[in-house]
VEXMARBA-713529 format. One record per residue (C-alpha): y, x negated, z; residue in three letters; residue number from 1. Coordinates in Angstrom, 2 decimals. Layout:
<sites>
       v       u       w residuo num
       Y       X       Z     ALA NUM
...
</sites>
This chain:
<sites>
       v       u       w residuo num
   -9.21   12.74   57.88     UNK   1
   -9.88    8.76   58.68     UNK   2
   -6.80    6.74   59.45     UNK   3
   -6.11    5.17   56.25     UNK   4
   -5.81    8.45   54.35     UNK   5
   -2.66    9.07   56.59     UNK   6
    0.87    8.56   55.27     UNK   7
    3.29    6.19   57.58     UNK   8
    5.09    8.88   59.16     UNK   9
    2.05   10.58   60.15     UNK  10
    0.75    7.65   62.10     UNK  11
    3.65    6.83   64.03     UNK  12
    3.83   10.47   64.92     UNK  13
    0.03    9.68   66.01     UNK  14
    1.11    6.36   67.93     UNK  15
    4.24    7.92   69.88     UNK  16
    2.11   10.85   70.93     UNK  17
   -0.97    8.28   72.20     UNK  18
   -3.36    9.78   70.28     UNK  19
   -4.29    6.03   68.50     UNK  20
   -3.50    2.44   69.25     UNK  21
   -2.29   -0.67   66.88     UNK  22
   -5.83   -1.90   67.44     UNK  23
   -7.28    1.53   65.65     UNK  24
   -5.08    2.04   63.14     UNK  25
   -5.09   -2.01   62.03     UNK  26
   -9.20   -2.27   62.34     UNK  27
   -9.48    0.77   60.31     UNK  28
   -7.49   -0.98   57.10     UNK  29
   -9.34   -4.23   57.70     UNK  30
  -12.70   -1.93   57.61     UNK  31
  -11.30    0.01   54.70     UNK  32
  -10.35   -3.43   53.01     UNK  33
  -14.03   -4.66   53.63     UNK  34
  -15.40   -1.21   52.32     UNK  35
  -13.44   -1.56   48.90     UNK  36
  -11.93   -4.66   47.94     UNK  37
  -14.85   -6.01   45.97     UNK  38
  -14.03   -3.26   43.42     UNK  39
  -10.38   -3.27   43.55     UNK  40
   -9.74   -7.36   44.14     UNK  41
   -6.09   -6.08   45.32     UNK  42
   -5.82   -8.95   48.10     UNK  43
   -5.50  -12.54   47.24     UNK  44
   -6.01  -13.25   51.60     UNK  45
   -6.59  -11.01   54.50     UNK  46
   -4.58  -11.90   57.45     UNK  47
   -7.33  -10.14   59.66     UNK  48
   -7.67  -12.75   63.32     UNK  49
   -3.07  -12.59   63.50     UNK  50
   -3.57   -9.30   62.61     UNK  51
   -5.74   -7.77   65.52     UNK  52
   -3.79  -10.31   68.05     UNK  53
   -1.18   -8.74   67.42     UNK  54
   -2.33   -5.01   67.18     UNK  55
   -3.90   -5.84   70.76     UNK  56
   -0.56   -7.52   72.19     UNK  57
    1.53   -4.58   71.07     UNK  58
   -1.29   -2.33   72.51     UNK  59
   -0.88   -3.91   75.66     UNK  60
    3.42   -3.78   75.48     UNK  61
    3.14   -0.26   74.69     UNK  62
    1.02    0.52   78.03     UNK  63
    3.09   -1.34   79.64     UNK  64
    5.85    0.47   79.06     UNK  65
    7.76   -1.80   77.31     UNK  66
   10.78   -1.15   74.86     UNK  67
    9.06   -1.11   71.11     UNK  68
   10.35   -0.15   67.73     UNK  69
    8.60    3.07   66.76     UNK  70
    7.35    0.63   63.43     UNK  71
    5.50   -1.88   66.31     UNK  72
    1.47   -1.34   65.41     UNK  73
    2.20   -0.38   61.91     UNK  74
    0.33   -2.86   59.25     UNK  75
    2.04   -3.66   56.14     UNK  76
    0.91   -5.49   52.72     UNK  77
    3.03   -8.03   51.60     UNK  78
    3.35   -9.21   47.71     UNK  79
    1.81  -12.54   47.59     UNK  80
    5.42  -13.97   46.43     UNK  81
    6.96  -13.27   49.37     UNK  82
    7.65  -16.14   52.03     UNK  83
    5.79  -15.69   55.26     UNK  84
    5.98  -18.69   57.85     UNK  85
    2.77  -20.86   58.03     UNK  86
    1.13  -18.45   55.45     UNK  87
   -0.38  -19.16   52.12     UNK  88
    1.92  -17.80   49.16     UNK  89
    0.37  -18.43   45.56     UNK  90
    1.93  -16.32   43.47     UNK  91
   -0.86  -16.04   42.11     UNK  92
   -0.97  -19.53   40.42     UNK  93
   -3.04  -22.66   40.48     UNK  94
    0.77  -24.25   40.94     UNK  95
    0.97  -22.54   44.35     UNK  96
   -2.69  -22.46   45.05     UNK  97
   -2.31  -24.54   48.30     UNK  98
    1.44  -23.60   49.23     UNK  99
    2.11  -23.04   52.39     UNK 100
    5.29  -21.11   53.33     UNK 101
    7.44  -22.98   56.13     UNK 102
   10.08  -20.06   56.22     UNK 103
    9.84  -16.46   56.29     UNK 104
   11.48  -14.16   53.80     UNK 105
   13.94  -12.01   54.63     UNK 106
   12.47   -8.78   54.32     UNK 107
    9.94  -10.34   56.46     UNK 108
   12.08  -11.37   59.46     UNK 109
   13.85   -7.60   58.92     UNK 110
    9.84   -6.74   59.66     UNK 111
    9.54   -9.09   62.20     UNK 112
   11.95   -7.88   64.40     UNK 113
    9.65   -4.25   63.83     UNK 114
    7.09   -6.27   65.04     UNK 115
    5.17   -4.98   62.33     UNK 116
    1.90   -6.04   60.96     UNK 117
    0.65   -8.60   57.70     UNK 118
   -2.27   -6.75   56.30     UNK 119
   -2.61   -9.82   53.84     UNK 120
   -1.43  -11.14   50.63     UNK 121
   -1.38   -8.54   47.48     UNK 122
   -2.68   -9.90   44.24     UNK 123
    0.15   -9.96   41.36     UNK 124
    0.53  -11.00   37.80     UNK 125
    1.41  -15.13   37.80     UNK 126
    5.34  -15.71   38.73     UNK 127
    5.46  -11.84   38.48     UNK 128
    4.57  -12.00   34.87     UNK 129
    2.33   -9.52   33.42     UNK 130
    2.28   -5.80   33.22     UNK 131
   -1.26   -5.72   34.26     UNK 132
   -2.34   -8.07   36.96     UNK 133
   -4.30   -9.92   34.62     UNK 134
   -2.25  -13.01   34.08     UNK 135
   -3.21  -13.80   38.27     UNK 136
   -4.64  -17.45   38.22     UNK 137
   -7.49  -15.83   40.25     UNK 138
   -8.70  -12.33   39.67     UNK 139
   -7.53   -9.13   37.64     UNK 140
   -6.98   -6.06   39.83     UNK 141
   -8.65   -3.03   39.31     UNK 142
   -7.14    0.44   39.01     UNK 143
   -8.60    2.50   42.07     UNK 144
   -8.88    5.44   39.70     UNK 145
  -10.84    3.70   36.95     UNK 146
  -12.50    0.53   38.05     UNK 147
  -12.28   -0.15   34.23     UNK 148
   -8.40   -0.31   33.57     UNK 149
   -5.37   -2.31   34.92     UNK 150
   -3.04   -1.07   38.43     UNK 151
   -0.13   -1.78   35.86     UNK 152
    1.77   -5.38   37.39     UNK 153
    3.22   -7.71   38.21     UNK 154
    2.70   -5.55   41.48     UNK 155
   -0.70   -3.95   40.94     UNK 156
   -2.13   -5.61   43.83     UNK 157
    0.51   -3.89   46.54     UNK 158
    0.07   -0.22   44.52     UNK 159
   -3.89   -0.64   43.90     UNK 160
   -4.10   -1.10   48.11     UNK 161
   -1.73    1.56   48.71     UNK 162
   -3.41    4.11   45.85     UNK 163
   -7.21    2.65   47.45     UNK 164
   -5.64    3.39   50.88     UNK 165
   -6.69   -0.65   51.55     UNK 166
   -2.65   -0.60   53.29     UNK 167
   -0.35    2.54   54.39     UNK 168
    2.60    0.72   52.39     UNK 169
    3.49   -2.08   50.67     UNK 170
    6.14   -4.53   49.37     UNK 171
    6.27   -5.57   45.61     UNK 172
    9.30   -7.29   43.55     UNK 173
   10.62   -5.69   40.47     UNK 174
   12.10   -7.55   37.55     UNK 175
   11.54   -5.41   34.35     UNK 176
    9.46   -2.43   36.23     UNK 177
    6.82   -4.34   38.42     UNK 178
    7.20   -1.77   41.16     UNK 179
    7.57    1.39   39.17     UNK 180
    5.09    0.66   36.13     UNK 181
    1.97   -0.37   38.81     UNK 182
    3.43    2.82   41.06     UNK 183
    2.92    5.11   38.20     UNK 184
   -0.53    3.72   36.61     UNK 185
   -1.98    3.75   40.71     UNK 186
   -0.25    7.68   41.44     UNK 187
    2.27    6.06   44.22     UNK 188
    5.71    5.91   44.84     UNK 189
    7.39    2.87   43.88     UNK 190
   11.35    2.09   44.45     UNK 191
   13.53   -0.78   42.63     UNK 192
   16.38   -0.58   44.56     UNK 193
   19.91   -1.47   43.54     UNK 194
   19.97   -4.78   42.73     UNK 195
   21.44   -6.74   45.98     UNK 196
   20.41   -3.98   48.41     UNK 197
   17.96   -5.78   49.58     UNK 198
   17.96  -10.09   50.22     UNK 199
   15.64  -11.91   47.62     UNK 200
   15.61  -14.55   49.78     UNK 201
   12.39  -15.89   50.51     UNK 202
   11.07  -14.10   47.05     UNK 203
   10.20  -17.13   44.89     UNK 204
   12.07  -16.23   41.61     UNK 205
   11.38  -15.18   38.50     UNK 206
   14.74  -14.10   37.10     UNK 207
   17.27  -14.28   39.24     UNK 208
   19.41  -11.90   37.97     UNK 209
   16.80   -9.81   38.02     UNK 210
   14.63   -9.68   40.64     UNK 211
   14.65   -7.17   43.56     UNK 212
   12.12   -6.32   46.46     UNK 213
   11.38   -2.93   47.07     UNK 214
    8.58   -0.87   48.96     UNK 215
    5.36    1.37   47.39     UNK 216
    4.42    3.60   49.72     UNK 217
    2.15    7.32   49.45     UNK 218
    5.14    9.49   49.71     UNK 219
    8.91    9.83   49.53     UNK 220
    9.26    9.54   53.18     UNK 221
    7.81    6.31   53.38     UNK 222
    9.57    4.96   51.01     UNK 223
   12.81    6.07   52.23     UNK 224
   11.97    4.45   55.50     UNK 225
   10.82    1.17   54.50     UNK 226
   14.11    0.83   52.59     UNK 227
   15.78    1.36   55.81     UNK 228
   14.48   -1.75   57.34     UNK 229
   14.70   -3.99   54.54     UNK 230
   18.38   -2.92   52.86     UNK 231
   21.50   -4.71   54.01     UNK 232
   23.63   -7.94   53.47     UNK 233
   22.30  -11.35   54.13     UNK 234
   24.26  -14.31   54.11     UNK 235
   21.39  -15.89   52.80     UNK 236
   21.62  -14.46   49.64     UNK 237
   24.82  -14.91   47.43     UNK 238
   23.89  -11.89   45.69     UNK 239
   23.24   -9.53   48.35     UNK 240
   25.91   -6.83   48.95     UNK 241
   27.73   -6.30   51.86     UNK 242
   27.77   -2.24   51.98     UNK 243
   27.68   -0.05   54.82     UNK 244
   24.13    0.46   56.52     UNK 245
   22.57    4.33   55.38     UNK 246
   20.03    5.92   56.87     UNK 247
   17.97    7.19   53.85     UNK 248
   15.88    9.56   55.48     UNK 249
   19.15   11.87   56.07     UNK 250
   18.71   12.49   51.81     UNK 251
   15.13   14.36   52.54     UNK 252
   16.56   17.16   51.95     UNK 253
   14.17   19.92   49.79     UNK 254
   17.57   21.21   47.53     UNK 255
   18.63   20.24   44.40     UNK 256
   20.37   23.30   43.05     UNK 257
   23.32   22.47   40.97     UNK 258
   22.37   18.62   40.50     UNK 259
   22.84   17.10   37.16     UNK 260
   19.58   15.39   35.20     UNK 261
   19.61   13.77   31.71     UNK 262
   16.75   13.03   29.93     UNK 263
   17.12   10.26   27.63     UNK 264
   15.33   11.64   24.04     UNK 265
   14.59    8.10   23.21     UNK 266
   12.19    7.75   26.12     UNK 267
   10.29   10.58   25.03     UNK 268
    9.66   10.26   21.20     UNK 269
    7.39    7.72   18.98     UNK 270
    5.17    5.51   21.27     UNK 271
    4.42    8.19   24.29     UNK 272
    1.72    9.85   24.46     UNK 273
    0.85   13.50   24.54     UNK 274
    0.28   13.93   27.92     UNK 275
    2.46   11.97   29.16     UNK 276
    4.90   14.00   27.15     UNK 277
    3.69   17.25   27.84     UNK 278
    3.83   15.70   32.27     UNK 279
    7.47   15.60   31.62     UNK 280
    8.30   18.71   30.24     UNK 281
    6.59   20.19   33.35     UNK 282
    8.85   17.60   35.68     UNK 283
   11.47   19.35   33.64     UNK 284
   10.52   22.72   34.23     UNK 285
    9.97   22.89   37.76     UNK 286
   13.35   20.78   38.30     UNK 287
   14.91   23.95   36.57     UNK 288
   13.10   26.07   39.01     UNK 289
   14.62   24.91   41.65     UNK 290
   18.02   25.04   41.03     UNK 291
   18.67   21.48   38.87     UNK 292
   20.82   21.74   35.70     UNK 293
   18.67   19.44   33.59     UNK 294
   19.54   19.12   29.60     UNK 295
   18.78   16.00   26.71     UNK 296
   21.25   13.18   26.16     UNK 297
   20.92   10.25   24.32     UNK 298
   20.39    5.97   25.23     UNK 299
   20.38    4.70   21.94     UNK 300
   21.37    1.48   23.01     UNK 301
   17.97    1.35   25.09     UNK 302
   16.06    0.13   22.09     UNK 303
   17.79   -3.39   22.39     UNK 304
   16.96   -3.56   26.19     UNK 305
   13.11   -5.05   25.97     UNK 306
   14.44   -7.77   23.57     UNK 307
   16.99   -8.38   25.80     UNK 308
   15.14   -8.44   28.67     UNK 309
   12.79  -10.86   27.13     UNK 310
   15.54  -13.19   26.38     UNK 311
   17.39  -13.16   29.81     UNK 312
   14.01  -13.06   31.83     UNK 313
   12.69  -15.54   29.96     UNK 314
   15.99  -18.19   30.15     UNK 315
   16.01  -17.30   33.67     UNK 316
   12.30  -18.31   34.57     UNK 317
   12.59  -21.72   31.97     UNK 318
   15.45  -22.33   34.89     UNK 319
   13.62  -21.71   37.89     UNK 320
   10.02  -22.84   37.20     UNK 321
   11.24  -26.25   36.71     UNK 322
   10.93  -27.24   39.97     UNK 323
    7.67  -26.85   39.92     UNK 324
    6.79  -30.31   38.42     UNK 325
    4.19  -32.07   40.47     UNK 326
    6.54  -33.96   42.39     UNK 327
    8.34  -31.40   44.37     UNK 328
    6.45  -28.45   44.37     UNK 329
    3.15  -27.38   43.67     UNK 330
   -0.02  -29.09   41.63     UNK 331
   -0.25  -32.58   40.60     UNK 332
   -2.90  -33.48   38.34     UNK 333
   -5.17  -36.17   39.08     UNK 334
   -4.89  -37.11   35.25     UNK 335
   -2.13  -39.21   34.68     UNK 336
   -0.91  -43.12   34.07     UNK 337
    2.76  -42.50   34.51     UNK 338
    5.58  -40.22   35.88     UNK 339
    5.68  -38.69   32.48     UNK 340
    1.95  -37.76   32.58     UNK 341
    2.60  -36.39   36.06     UNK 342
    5.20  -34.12   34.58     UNK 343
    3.65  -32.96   31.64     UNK 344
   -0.08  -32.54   32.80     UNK 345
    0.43  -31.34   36.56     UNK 346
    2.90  -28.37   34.48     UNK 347
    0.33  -27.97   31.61     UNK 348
   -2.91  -27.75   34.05     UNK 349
   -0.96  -25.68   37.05     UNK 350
    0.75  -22.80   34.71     UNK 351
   -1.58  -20.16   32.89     UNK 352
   -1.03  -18.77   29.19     UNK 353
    1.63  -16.24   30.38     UNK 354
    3.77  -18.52   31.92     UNK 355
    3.98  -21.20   29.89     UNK 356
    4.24  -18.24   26.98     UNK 357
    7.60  -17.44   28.82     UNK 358
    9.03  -20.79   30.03     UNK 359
    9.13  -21.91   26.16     UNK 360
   10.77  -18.83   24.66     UNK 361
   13.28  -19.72   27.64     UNK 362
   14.02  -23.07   26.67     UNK 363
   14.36  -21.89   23.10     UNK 364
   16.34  -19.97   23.65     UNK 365
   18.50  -21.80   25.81     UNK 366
   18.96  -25.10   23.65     UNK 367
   21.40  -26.52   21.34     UNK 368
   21.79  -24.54   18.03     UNK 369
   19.93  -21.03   19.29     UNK 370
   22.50  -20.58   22.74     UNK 371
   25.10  -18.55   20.90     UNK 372
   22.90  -16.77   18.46     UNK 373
   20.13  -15.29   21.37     UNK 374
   20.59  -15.78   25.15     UNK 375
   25.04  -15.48   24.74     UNK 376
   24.27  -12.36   22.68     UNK 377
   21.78  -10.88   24.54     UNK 378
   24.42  -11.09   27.63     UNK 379
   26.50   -9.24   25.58     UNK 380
   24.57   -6.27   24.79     UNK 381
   23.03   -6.35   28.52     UNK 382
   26.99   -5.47   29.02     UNK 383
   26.98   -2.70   26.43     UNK 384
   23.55   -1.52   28.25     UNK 385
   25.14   -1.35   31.10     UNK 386
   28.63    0.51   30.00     UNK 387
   26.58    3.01   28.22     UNK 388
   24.38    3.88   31.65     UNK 389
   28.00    4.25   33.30     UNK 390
   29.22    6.64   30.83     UNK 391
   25.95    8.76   31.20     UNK 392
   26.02    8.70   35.36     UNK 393
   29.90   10.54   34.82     UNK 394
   27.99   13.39   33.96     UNK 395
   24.82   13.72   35.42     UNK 396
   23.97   12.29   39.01     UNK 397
   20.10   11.34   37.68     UNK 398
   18.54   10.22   34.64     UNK 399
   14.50   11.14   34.14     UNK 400
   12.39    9.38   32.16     UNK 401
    8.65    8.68   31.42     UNK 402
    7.48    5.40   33.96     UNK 403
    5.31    4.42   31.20     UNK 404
    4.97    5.59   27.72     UNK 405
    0.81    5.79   28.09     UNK 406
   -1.17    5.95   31.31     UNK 407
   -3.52    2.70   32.36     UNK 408
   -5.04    1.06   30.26     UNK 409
   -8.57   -0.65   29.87     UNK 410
   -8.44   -4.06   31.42     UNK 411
   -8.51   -6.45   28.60     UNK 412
   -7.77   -4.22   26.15     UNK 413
   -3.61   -5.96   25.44     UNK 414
   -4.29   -9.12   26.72     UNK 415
   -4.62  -11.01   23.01     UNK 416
   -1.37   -9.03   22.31     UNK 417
    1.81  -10.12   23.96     UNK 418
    3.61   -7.70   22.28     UNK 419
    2.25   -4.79   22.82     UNK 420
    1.71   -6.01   26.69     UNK 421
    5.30   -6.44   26.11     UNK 422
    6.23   -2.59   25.56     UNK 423
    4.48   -1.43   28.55     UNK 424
    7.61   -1.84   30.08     UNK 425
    9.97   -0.10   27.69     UNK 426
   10.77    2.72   30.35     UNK 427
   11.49    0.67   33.20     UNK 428
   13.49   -2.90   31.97     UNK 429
   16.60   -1.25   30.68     UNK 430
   17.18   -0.26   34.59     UNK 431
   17.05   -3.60   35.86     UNK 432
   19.21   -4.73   33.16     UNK 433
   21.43   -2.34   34.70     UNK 434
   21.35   -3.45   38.51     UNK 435
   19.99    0.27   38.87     UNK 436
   18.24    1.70   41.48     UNK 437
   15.10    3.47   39.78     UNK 438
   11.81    5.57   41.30     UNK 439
    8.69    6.41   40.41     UNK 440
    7.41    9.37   41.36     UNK 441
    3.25   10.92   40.75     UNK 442
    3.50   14.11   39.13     UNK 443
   -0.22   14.68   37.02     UNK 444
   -3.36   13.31   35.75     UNK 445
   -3.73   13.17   32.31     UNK 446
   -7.70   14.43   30.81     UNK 447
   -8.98   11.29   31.70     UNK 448
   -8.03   11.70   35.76     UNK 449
   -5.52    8.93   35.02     UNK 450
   -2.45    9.15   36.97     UNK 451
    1.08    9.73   35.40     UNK 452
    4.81    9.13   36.84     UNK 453
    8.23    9.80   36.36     UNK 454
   10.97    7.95   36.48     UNK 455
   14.28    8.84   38.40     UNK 456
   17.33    6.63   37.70     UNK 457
   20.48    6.31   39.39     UNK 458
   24.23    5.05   39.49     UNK 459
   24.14    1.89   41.40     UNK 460
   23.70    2.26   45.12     UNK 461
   22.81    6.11   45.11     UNK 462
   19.52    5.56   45.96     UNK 463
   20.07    9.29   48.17     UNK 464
   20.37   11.23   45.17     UNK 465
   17.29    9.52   44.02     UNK 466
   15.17   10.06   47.36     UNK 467
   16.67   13.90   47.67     UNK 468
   15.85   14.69   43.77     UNK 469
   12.17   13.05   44.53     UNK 470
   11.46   14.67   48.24     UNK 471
   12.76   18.03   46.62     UNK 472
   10.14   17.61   43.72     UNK 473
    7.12   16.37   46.16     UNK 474
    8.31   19.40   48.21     UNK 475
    7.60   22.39   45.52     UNK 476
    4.37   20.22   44.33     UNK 477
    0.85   18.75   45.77     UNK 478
    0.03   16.04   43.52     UNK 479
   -1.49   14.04   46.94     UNK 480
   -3.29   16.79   47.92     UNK 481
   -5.01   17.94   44.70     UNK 482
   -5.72   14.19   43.21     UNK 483
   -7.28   11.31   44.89     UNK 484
   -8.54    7.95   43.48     UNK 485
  -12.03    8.46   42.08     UNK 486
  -13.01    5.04   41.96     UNK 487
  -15.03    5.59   38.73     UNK 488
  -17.41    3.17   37.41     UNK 489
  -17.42    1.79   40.79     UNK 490
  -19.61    2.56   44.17     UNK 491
  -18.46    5.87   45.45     UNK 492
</sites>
């Protein structure tokens, strides 16, 4: 088995023993990355010359005996909009093209201190918006498992190089299912943690309210570890939480008898597919099997949450794009006579389809005369959304649901369709409406060899139920073993 097929946990069981360096492990991704990224296009920019300084240097502190984390040596890909000092970070726009971060993130200071290592810079829809990786000002990403169809997005560049083994984990964001939807179409693990569990500062914003980091790794253990380093309060953030530290990996426990699961009928009527169907009802079987009480309940109010989502997203990202004007951020167009031409063209030329798609339903929504009657409203039923999630989680401790209502699908085939790009998010945005922690989880390939996930949900900041109910299910199955990305249509 090469180096790159190995899960996180497995190579730091590898480095402790001596049995492979930093330098190995970090020159086998950036060989991998050579091998397959023409196919895949999941990097935006390789980080390959800090990279293998810094593999050597930790090499060298390792030999030398000197105190290391046990993460030191282990690379990492980072969502390209995520802050890292003196580092390009696009966000996959001709408005950031040329940006270079003067601050680090967060998350990546909590890295940092792991001295952990920047693979590169993971493709992603524009400003996060997309369900495809399509909308990047660049390059669509490829689906390792069908050259032919979409990762999913905004994230599908971090879950196509964790699926393609091109990086042992990843970080994405997640605003309406970016980490879960790309997760699920790519046959990873993706996590949207609770929202303010984890800083967003140093994550250029989307929606505010919204937006969370979170990690896509190859298994449950991974992911549980990541979120380890990158959970807890930072003053930084006015919307981070200040809640005791856990240690997540103490929920990997392979036992779920008498735990609670509803399944939402809503998520698995008109609109899903077959298979995907049919992937569930097994998810529901062998939960049953071992020991999980596991029965039908209703959401209704879930139908209103893509609308809403729309609405509030939208608002949101009208808000925070507006700094990006020419003058203080970003492009400037070389076209222009006046400050006003500066403004409008520099905006017009820097900001694709997508986003300018998004920014006016935001303003519309926001102005004089529609306030009241769409973005006031859709507060309130974001508040009914959430009340009737609480009233479920009194009696079950998980809800399970579909990740997406069809597998991936071909690239191109939505794009003149915001609409129906719109929907490929119907399982995932009423959780971030929420502030819910949420999972996706690999579980079968439908007749195409296209991967399909489920969803776990949670009461806010029980992400342990949700990594004990998932290490319990990847414990009594083999999907990583039995399916790997075929990289069809595409060099073998």
């Amino acid at each position: 088995m090469e180096l790159y097929e190995l899960t996180v946990h497995e190579l730091i069981e590898k480095l402790e023993k001596g049995e492979i360096t930093a330098e190995q492990i970090t020159q086998n991704y950036f060989d991998r990355i050579k091998e397959k990224d023409s196919q895949v296009k999941a990097y935006i920019s390789t980080l390959e010359e800090q990279a293998m300084a810094k593999a050597t240097q930790i090499d060298c502190d390792r030999k030398a005996g000197k105190p290391l984390s046990k993460f030191a040596g282990i690379p990492i890909g980072i969502k390209d909009n995520i802050c890292i000092t003196d580092t390009r970070t696009t966000c996959s726009s001709k408005m950031l093209e040329n940006f270079v971060a003067p601050y680090d993130a967060t998350v990546i200071e909590k890295l940092n201190s792991e001295d952990m290592i920047y693979l590169g810079k993971l493709n992603m829809d524009e400003f996060a918006m997309g369900s495809s990786t399509e909308t990047s000002a660049f390059f669509a990403t490829h689906n390792p498992w069908d050259l032919s169809r979409v990762p999913g997005g905004s994230s599908g560049g971090s879950a196509a190089a964790v699926a393609s083994d091109m990086a042992p984990w990843a970080l994405g964001s997640d605003t309406g299912g970016s980490i879960r939807q790309p997760a699920g179409l790519c046959g990873v693990v993706g996590l949207k943690p609770t929202y303010g569990l984890v800083s967003r500062f140093g994550l250029i914003a989307y929606a505010s309210s919204l937006d969370q980091i979170g990690p896509i790794t190859k298994d449950v253990r991974d992911s549980a570890l990541l979120l380890n380093l990158i959970a807890g309060h930072d003053a930084k953030d006015t919307t981070s939480m200040d809640i005791p530290k856990k240690d997540y990996t103490a929920s990997l426990v392979n036992d779920v008898k008498g735990m609670r699961i509803g399944v939402p009928k809503e998520y698995l009527g008109e609109g899903t597919s077959a298979e995907v169907k049919e992937a569930m009802f097994q998810v529901i079987k062998k939960y049953q099997e071992l020991g999980a009480s596991v029965e039908e309940c209703s959401l209704d109010i879930g139908q209103y949450a893509s609308a809403v989502y729309y609405i509030l997203a939208c608002a949101e990202a009208s808000s925070n794009l507006g700094r990006f004007d020419g003058i203080r951020y970003g492009y400037r167009t070389e076209n222009f006579e006046n400050l006003n031409d500066i403004y409008k063209n520099s905006r017009s030329e820097g900001f694709g389809a997508e986003v300018k798609r998004r920014i006016i339903l935001g303003t519309y929504v926001l102005s004089s005369g529609y306030y009241d009657a769409y973005y006031k409203k859709a507060q309130k039923v974001r508040t009914m959304i959430k009340q009737a999630y609480s009233e479920l989680f009194e009696k079950y401790d998980l809800l399970l649901t579909p990740v997406s209502p069809t597998t991936a699908f071909k690239i191109s085939e939505k794009m003149n369709d915001p609409l129906q790009m719109y929907l490929a998010d119907i399982c995932t945005v009423p959780v971030n409406i929420g502030g819910l922690p949420g999972m996706s989880v690999p579980c079968a390939v439908d007749s195409e060899g296209l991967p399909i996930g489920f969803q776990l949900i949670a009461k806010p900041f029980a992400e342990e139920t949700i990594f004990r109910a998932a290490y319990t299910y990847e414990q009594n199955t083999n999907f990583r073993g039995e399916n790997r990305p075929t990289f069809k249509g595409g060099e073998q």
